[in-house]
Residue, then its C-alpha position, 0 to 999 in steps of 0.5 A: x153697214x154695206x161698206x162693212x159686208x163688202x170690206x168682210x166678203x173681199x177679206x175672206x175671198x182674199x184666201x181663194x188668191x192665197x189657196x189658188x192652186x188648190x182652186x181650179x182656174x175656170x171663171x165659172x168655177x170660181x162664179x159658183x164658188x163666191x156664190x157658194x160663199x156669199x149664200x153661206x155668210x147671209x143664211x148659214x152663219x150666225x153672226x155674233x153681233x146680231x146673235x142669228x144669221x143676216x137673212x133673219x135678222x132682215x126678216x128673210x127666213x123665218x130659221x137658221x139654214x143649215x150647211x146640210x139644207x144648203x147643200x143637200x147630200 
């Protein structure tokens, strides 16, 4: 399952090399973008394999977070 997350993380992140230019070139730009991301695919989406998001499917949340809980307005 691991080398499955890992294979589908470098995938998605694969359109900060094709977007980079809309992206800014800071590393710490960049560390807060993939942490943005990774805390989005394990507690915001709902994977359609095991019908809820990772976090609850491992017992991490008790719901479903919103993007809107994520980040706050």
């Amino acid at each position: 399952m691991c080398s499955v997350l890992i294979s589908t993380i470098r995938g998605s992140l694969r359109r900060f090399t094709l977007l980079r230019n809309g992206f800014s070139r800071k590393l710490a730009n960049l560390r807060v973008a993939v942490s943005l991301y990774v805390v989005w695919y394990n507690w915001v989406k709902r994977h359609t394999t095991l019908g809820t998001t990772s976090a609850c499917a491992m017992g991490l949340a008790s719901k479903a977070w919103s993007i809107d809980y994520l980040i706050p307005a």
